[in-house]
C-alpha positions, 0 to 999 in steps of 0.5 A: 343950869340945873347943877353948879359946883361944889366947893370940893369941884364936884356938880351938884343938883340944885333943883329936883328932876323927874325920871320921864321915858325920854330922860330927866326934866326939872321940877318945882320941889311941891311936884317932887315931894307930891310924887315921892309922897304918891310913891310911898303911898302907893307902895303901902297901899300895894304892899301893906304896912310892913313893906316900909322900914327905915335904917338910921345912923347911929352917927345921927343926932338922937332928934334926927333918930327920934323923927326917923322912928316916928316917921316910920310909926305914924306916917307910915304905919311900920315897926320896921325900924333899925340903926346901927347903934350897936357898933 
């Protein structure tokens, strides 16, 4: 079974799946990350580095916000970096 129910009795996934053209099919979580990371990689490599950008939580800790950033510096190559600690 790939969901079970939460403690509010709402399903939820369990396992990752990937989108196929007949549907969705489980998958083990190193093939799941490879291809978001494949993904992200291919869309900087089509788009450049400013086609990236993160929005935090300003509701987040500041280690969370701090690996988002960096995350977005490093991995990524974007300044595009925003949050909404202004509210």
């Amino acid at each position: 079974m790939i969901n079970k129910k939460s403690r509010s009795g709402r399903s939820r996934l369990t396992h990752p799946l990937i989108r196929e053209a007949d549907g969705f099919r489980q998958a083990t979580w190193d093939e799941a990350l490879g291809m978001v990371a494949s993904g992200l990689k291919a869309n900087r490599d089509r788009h450049g580095d400013r086609a990236f950008g993160i929005f935090s939580c300003s509701k987040s800790t500041n280690e969370m916000n701090f690996v988002a950033q960096k995350f977005a510096r490093v991995v990524m190559g974007s300044n595009n970096i925003d949050s909404c600690n202004r509210t």
